[in-house]
Biopython code that builds the backbone (N, CA, C, O; Angstrom):
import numpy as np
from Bio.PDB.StructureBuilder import StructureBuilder

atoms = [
    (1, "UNK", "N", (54.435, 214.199, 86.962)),
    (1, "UNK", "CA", (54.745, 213.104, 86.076)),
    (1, "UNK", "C", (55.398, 211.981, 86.882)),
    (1, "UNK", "O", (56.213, 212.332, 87.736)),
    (2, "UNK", "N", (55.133, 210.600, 86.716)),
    (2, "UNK", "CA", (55.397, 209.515, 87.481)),
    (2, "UNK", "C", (56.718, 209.423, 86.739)),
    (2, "UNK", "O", (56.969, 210.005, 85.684)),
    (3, "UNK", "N", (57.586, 208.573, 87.460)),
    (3, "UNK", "CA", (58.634, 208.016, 86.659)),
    (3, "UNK", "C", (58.721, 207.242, 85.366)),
    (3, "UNK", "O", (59.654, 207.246, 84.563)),
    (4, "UNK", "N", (57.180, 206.343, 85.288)),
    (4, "UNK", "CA", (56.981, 205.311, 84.910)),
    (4, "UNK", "C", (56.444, 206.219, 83.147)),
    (4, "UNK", "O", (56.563, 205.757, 82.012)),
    (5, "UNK", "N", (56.022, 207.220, 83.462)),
    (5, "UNK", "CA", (55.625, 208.028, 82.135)),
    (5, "UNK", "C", (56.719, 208.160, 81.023)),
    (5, "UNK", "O", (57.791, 208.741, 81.197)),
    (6, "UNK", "N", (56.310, 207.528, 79.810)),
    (6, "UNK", "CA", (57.105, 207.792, 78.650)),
    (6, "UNK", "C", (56.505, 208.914, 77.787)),
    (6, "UNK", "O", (55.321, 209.253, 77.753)),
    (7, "UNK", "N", (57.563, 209.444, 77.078)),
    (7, "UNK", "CA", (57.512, 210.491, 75.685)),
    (7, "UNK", "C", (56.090, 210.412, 75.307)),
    (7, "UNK", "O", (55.383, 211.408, 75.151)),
    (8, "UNK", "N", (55.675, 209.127, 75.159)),
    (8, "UNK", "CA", (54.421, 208.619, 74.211)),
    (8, "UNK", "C", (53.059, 208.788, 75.277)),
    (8, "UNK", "O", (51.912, 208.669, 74.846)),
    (9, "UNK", "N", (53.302, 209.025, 76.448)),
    (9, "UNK", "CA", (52.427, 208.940, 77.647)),
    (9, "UNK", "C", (52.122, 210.541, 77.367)),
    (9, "UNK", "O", (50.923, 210.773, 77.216)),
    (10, "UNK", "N", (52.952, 211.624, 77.277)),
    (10, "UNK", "CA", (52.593, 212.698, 77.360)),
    (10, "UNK", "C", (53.147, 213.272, 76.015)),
    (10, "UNK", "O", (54.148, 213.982, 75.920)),
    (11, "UNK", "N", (52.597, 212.987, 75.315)),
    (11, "UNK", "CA", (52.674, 213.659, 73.642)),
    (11, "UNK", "C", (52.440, 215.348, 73.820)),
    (11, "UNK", "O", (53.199, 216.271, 73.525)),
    (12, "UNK", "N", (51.009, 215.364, 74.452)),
    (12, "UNK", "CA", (50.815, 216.766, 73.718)),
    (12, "UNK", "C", (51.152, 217.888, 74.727)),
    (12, "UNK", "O", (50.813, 219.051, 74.507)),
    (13, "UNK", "N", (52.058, 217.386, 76.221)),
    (13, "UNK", "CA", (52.708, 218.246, 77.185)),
    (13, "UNK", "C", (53.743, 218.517, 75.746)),
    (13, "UNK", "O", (53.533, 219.407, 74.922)),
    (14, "UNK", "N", (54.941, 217.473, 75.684)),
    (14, "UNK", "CA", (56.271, 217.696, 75.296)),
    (14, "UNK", "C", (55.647, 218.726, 73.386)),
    (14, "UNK", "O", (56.449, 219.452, 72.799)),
    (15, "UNK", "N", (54.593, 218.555, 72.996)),
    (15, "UNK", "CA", (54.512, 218.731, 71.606)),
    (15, "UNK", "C", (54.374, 220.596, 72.610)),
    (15, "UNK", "O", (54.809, 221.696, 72.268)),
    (16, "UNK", "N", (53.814, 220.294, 73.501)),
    (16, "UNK", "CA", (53.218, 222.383, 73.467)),
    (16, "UNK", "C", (54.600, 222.576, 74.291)),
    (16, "UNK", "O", (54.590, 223.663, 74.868)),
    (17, "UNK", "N", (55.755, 221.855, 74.506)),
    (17, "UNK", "CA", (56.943, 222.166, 75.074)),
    (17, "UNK", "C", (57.925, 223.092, 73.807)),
    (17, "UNK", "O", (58.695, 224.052, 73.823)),
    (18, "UNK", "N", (57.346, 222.129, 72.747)),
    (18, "UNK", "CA", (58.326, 221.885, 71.676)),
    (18, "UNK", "C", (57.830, 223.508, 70.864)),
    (18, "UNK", "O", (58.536, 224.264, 70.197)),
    (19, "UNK", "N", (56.761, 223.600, 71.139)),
    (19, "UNK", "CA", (56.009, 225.013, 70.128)),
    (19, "UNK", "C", (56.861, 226.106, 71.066)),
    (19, "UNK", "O", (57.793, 226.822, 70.699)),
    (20, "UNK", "N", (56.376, 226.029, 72.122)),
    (20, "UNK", "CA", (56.938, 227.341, 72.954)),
    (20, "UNK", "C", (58.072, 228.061, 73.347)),
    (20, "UNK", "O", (58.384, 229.249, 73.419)),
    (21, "UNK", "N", (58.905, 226.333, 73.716)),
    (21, "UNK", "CA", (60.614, 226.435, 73.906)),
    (21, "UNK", "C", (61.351, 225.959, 72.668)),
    (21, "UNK", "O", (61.202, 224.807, 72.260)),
    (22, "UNK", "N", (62.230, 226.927, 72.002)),
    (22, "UNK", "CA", (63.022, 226.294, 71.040)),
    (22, "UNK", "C", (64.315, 225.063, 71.498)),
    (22, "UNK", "O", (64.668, 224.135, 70.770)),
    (23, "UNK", "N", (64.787, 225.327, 72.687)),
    (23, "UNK", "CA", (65.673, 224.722, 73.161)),
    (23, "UNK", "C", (65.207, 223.239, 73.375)),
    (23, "UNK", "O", (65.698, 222.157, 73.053)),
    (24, "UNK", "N", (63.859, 223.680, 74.167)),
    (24, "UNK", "CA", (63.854, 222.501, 74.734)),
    (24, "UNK", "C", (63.348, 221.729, 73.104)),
    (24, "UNK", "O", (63.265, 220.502, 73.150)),
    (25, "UNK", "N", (63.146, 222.146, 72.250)),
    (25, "UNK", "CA", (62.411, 221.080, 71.461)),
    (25, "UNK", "C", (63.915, 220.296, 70.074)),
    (25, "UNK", "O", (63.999, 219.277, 69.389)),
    (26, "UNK", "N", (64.917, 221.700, 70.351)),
    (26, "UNK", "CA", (66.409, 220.786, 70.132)),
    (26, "UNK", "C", (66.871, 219.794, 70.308)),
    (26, "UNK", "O", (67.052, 218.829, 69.566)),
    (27, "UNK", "N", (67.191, 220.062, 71.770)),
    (27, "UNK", "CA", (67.401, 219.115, 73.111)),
    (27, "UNK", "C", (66.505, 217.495, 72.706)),
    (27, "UNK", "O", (66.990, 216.366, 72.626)),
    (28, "UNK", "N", (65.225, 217.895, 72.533)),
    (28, "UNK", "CA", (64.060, 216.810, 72.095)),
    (28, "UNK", "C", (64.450, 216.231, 71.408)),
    (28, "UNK", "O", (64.964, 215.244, 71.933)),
    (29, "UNK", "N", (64.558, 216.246, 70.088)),
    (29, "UNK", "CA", (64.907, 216.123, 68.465)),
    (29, "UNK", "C", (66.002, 215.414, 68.732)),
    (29, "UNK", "O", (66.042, 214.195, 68.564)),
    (30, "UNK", "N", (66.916, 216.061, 69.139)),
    (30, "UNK", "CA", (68.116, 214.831, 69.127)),
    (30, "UNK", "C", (68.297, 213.938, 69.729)),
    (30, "UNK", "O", (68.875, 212.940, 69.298)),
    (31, "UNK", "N", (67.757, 214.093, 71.116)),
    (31, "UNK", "CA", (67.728, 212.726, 71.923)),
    (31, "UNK", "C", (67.012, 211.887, 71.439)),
    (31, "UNK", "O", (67.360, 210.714, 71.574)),
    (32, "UNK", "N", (65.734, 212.205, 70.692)),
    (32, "UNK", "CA", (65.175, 210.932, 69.902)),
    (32, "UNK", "C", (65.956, 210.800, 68.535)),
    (32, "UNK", "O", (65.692, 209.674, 68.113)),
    (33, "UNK", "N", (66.896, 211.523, 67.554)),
    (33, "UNK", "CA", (67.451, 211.345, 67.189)),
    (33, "UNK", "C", (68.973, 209.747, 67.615)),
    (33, "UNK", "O", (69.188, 208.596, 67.235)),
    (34, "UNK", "N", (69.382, 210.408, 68.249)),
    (34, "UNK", "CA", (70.307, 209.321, 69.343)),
    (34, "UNK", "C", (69.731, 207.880, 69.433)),
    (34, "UNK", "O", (70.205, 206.802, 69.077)),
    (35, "UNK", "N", (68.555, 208.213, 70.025)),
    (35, "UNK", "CA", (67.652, 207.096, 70.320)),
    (35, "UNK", "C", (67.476, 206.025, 69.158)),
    (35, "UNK", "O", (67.722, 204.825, 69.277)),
    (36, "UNK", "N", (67.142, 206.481, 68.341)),
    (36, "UNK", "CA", (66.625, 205.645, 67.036)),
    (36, "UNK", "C", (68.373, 204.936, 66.652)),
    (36, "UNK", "O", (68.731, 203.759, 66.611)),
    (37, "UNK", "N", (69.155, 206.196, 66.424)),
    (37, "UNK", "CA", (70.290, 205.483, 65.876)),
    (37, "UNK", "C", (71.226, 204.062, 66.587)),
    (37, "UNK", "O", (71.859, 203.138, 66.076)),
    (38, "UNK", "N", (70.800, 204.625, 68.533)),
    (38, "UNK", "CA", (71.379, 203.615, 68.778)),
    (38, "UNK", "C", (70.518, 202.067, 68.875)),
    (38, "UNK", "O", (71.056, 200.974, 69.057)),
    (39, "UNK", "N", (69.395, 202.267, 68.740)),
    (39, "UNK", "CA", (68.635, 201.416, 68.656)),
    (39, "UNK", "C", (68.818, 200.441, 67.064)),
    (39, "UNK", "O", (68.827, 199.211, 67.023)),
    (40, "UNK", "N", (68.940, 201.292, 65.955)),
    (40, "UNK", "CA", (69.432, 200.704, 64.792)),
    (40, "UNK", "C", (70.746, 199.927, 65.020)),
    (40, "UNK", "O", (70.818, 198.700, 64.967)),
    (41, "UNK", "N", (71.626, 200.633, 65.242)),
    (41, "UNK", "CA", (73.063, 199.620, 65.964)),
    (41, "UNK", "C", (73.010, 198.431, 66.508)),
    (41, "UNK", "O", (73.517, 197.422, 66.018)),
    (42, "UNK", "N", (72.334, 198.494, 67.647)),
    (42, "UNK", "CA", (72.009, 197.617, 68.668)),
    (42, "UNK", "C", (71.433, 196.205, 67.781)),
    (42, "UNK", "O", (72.006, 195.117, 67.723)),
    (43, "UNK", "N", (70.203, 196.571, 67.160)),
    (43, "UNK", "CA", (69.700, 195.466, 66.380)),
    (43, "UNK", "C", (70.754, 194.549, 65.279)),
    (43, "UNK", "O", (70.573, 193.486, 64.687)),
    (44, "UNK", "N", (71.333, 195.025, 65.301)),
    (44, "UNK", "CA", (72.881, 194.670, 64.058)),
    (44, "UNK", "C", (73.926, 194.060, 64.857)),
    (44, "UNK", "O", (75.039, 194.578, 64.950)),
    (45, "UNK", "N", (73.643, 193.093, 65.375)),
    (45, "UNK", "CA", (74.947, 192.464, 66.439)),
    (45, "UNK", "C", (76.369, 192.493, 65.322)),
    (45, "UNK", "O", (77.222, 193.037, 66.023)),
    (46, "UNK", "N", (76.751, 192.313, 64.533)),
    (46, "UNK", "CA", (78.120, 192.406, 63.753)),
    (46, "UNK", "C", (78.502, 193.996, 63.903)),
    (46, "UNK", "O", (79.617, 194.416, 64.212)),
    (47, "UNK", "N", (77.191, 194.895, 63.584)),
    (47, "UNK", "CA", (78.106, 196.353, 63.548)),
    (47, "UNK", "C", (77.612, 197.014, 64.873)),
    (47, "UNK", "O", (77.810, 198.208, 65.102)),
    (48, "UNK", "N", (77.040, 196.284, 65.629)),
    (48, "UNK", "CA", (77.359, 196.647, 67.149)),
    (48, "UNK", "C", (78.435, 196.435, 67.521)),
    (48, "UNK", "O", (79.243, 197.273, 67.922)),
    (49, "UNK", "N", (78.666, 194.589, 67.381)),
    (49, "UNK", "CA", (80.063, 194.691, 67.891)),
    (49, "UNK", "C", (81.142, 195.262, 67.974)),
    (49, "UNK", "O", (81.947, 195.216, 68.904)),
    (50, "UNK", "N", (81.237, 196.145, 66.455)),
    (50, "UNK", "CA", (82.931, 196.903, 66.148)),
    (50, "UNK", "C", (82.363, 198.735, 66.098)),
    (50, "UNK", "O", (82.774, 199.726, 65.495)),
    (51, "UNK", "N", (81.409, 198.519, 66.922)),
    (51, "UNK", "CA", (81.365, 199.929, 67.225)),
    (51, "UNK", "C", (80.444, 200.320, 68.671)),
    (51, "UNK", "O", (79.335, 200.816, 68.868)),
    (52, "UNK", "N", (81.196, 199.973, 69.261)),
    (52, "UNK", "CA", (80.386, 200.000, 71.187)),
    (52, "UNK", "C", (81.087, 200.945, 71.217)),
    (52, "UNK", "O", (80.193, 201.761, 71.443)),
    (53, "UNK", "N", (81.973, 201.534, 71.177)),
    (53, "UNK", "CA", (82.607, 202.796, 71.793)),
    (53, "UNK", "C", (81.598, 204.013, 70.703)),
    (53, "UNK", "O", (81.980, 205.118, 71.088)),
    (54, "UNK", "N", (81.078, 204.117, 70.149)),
    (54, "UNK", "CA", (80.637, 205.309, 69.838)),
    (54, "UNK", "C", (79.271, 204.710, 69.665)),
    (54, "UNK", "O", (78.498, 205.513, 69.142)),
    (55, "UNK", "N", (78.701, 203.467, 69.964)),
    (55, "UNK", "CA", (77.293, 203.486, 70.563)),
    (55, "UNK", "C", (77.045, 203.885, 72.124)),
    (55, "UNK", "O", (75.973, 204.122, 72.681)),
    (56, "UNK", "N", (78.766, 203.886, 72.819)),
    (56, "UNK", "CA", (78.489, 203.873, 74.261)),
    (56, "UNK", "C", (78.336, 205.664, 74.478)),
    (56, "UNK", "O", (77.745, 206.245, 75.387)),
    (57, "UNK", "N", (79.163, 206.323, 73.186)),
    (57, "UNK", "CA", (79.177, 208.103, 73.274)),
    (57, "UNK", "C", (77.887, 207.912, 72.851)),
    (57, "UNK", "O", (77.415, 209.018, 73.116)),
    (58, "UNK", "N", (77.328, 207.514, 72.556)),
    (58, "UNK", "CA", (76.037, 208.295, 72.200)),
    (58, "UNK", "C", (74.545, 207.837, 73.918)),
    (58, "UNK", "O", (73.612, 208.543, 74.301)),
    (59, "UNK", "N", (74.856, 206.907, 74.275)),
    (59, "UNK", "CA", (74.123, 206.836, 75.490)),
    (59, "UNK", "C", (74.773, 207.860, 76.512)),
    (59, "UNK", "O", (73.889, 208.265, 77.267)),
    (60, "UNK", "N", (75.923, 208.383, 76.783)),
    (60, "UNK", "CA", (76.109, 209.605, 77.335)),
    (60, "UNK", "C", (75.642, 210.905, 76.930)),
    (60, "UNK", "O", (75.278, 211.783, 77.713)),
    (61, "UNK", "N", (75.669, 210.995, 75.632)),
    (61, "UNK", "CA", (75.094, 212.096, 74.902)),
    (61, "UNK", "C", (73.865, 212.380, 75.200)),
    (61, "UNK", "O", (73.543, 213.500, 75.595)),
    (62, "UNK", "N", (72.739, 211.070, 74.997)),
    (62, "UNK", "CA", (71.517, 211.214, 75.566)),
    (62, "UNK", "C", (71.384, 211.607, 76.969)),
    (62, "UNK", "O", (70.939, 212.746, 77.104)),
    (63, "UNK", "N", (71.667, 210.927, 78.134)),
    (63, "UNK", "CA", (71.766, 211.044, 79.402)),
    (63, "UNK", "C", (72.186, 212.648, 79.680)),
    (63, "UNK", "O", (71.508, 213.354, 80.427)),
    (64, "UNK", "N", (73.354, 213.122, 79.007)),
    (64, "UNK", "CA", (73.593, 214.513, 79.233)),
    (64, "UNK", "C", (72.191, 215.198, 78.420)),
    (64, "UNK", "O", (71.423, 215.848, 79.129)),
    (65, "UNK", "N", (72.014, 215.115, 77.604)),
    (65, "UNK", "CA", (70.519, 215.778, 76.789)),
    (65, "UNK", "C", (69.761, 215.739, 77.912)),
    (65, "UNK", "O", (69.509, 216.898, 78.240)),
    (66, "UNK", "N", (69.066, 214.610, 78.982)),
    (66, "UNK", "CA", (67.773, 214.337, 79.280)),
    (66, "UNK", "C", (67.955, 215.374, 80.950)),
    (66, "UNK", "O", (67.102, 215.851, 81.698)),
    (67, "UNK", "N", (69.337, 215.380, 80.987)),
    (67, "UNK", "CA", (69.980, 216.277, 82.473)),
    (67, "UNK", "C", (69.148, 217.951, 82.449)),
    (67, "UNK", "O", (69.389, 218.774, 83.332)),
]
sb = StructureBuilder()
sb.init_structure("model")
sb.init_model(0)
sb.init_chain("A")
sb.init_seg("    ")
for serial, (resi, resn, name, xyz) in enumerate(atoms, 1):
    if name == "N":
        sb.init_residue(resn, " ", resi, " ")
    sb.init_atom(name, np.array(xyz, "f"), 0.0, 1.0, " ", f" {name:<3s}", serial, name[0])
structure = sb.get_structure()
């Protein structure tokens, strides 16, 4: 896998990841979980602003997930 490969590049590796390994498809789930939420934040400059400290825990959260 190149660096340059996203989630969406290899669907049906991570989908037969997700059938086989329970962990890994946890692990999955929430980091795109994370993902979406901080992405909802982000788009909201007023409730970004008064909440960067637990948009910033959640980009560690991911980063530790993707480890």
């Amino acid at each position: 896998m190149r660096k340059t490969d996203t989630w969406q590049d290899n669907r049906e590796i991570i989908a037969e990841l997700k059938k086989k390994d329970d962990h890994f498809a946890v692990i999955f789930d929430e980091h795109t979980q994370l993902d979406q939420q901080i992405n909802q934040l982000e788009k909201d400059r007023v409730t970004h602003a008064s909440r960067d400290d637990e948009i910033e825990q959640m980009k560690r959260r991911k980063l530790q997930l993707k480890d």
